[in-house]
N, C-alpha and C positions, 0 to 999 in steps of 0.2 A: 473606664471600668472594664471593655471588655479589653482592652490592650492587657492592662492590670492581671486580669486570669489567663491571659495567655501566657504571661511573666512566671505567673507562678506557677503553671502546668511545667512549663520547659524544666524552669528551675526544680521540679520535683523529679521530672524524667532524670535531668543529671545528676542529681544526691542518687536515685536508684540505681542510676548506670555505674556510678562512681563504688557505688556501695556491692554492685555483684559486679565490680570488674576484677575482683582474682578469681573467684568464680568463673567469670566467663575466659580469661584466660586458662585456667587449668583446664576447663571444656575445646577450647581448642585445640588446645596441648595435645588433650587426651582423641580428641578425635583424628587430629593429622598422625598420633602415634597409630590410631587403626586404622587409617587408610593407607600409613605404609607399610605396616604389617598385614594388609589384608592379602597379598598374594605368595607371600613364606605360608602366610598362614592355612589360604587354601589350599595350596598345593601339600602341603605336610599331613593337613587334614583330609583332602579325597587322596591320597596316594593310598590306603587301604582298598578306594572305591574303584579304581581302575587297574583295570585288567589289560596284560599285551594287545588282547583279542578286540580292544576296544578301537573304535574308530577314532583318530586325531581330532575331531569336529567334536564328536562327543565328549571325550576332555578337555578338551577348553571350554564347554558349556558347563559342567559340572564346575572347574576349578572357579571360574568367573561366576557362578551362582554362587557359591559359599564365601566368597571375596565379596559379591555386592551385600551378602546378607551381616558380613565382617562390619562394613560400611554403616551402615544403617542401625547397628548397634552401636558404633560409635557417636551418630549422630544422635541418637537418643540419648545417651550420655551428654552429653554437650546439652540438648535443649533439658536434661533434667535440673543442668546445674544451675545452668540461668533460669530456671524457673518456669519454664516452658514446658511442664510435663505433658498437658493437654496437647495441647498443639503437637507434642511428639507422635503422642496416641495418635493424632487424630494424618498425622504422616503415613505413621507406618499402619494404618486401616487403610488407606486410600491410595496406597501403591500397587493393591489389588485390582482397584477403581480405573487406577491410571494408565496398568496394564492393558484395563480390557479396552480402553478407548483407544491408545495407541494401537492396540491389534485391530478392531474396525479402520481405524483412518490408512494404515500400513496390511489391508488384508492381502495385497500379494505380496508384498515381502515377506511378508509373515508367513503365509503359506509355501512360499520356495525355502526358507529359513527351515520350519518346520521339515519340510520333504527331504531337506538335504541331511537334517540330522537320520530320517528314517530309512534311508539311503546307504547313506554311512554305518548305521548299527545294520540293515539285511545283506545289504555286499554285493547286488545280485550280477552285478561287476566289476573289475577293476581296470588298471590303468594299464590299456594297449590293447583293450579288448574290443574285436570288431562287434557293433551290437545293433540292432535296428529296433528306432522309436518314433511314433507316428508319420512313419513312411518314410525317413531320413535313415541313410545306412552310413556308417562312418568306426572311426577309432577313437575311443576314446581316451585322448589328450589332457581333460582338465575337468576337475570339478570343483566349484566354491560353493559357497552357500549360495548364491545366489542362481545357477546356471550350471552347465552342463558341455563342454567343446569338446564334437567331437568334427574329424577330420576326414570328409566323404572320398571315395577312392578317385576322384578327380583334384584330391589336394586342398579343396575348399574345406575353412572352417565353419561350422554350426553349431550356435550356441542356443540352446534349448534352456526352456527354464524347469528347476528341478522339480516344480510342480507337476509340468507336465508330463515328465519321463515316470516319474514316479503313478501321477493316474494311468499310464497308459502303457499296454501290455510290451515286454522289454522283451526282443530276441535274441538273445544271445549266440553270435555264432564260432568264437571263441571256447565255451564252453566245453563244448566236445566241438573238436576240431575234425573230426571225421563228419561228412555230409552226403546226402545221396545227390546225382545229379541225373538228369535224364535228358534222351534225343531221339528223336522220331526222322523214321526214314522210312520211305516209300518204296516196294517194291512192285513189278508189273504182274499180273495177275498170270500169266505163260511162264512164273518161274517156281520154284520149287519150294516152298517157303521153310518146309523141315532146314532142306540143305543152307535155306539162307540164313536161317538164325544160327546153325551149326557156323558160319563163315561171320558171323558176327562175333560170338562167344568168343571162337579165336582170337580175333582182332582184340577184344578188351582183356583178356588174358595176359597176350602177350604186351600191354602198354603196361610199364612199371608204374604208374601213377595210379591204375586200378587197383583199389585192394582187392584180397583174396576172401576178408573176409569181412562183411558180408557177401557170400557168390555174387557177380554181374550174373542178372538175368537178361534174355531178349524175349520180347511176348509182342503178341500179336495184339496191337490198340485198336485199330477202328479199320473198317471196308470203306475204301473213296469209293471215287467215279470211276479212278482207273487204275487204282493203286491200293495194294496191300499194305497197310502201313504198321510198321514193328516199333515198338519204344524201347527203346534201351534202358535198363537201370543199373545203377553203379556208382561204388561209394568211390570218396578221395578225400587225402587229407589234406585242409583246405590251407593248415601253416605250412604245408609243400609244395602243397601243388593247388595251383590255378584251375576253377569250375571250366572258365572259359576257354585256355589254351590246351586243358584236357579233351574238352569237346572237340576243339578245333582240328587235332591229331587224330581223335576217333572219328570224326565225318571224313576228313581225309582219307584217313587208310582207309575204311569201309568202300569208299568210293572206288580206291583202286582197286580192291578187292573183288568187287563187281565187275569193275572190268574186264578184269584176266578173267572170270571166269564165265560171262555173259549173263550176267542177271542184270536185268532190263529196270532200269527206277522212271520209267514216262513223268512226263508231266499233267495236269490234269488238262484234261481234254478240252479245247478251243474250236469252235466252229466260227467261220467267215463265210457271210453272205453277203454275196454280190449282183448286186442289182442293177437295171439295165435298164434304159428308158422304155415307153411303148413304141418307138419308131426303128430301134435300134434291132438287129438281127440279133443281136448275143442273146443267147439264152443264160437265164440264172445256175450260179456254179453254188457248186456247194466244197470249201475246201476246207483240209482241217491242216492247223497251225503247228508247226511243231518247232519246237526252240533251237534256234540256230547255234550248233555246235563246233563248227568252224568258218575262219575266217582266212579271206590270203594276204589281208593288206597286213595284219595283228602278228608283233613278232612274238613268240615264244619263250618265255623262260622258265626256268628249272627256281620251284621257291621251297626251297627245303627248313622249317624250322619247326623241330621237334621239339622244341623249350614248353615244359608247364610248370617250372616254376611258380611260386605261390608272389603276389602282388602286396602279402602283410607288410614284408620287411621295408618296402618302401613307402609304403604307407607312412609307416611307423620314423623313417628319415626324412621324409620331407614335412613330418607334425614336430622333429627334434628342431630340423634347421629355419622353420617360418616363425617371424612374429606371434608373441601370443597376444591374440585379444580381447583376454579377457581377465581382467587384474582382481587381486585376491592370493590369499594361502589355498597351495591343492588341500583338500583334505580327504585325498583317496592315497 
């Protein structure tokens, strides 16, 4: 008996299959026609909605949103025709549902995904800009949805997730390419200090690397132990020229400059005591240290190198000519 009603369930299932299968073929028909029309279709349909100004990541999330939703009315067609209306309904309610659970079980993809589209629309960099983000300095080489590579001035790549770049305050130094940099030098309290900042001013004047404007100022920072100490300020443009090989030229020359002209830069004052047994005649010496400024065994050379070239463009050839490691469309 129960074999019998299983007989006759099957055999009713096939009269009903047999009876909506032009049905169900035209429903497929009609859905594989809008799944392959779903990307003519979006794309003809957001081309009003996108702008030059628009980020690449941002249109293809639009185009592919109006293509899935292309989708989904074609499959509601299909389950209409077979008779599935419910069950259609109850799809296209639950895609809502289905979203929100895949965004909990996927929350940091989801989250980089998310950052990288808000990324993309504020701009607050682009490609080959030096920028620093939670204490990482580098060029920025590559952005996908999911990450961030950029290329530290040691050549090393780091790939940052766009979550984090995006919570975390972005420096841009790229942006404006002009920077202030600043250097402290000590001079001896028995020198002149008008006349030394006047012989400083010079110095940064005459280095081409110094802008003119904003003025290099010299100002007196702070009273040592045994030293007057001036800080320097002074801007440079950092796609020219080098923070580092500018300073390096202005401590330099400063240096000789004091020379020729006898301003004293001491170092900070060192006392040695020297102590003596209780048996012993020496009495306790008191002697003070002073940094040994010449030697006879140490030969001599002349190092002349006034280069401050800026370190970008290399930067920027050796992120062209390395492996990239991290796969993906740029979307910057």
């Amino acid at each position: 008996m129960q074999t019998q009603f299983i007989f006759d369930n099957l055999a009713q299932f096939v009269y009903i299959v047999i009876e909506k299968l032009p049905a169900i073929f035209v429903g497929i028909l009609i859905f594989l026609i809008f799944f392959w029309l779903s990307k003519p279709i979006a794309g003809f349909v957001a081309k009003p909605f996108i702008k030059p100004s628009i980020s690449q990541l941002m249109q293809l999330v639009i185009r592919r949103t109006i293509s899935i939703l292309i989708v989904l009315v074609g499959l509601y067609i299909f389950l209409h025709l077979v008779g599935l209306t419910q069950f259609a309904i109850a799809i296209l309610s639950g895609t809502g549902v289905l979203g929100l659970i895949i965004g909990f079980a996927f929350k940091d993809i989801a989250e980089n995904f998310l950052s990288s589209l808000l990324l993309s629309v504020q701009r607050p960099f682009k490609l080959g800009d030096i920028i620093e983000v939670d204490g990482y300095l580098g060029m920025v080489n590559k952005m996908t949805s999911r990450a961030t590579t950029l290329v530290d001035l040691n050549g090393d790549h780091i790939q940052l997730p766009n979550a984090t770049i995006y919570k975390n305050a972005i420096r841009n130094l790229t942006a404006n390419p002009n920077i202030r940099c600043t250097i402290d030098i000590g001079i001896g309290y028995d020198a002149n200090v008008d006349y030394a900042q006047s012989l400083v001013a010079e110095v940064m004047q005459k280095q081409h690397a110094v802008l003119n404007d904003p003025i290099p100022q010299v100002l007196v920072d702070s009273l040592g132990s045994s030293t007057c100490n001036l800080r320097l300020y002074f801007w440079i443009n950092s796609e020219v020229n080098s923070k580092q090989k500018v300073a390096s030229v202005l401590m330099k020359s400063v240096v000789e400059v004091f020379m020729q002209e006898g301003i004293s830069m001491p170092d900070d004052a060192r006392e040695r005591i020297i102590l003596t047994s209780e048996k012993g005649d020496t009495t306790p010496q008191i002697k003070q240290d002073a940094p040994n400024t010449t030697t006879d065994n140490i030969s001599h050379h002349n190092y002349h190198d006034d280069d401050t070239s800026s370190d970008h463009d290399d930067i920027r050839e050796q992120a062209v000519n390395s492996r990239d490691p991290e796969e993906g469309d740029n979307i910057l």
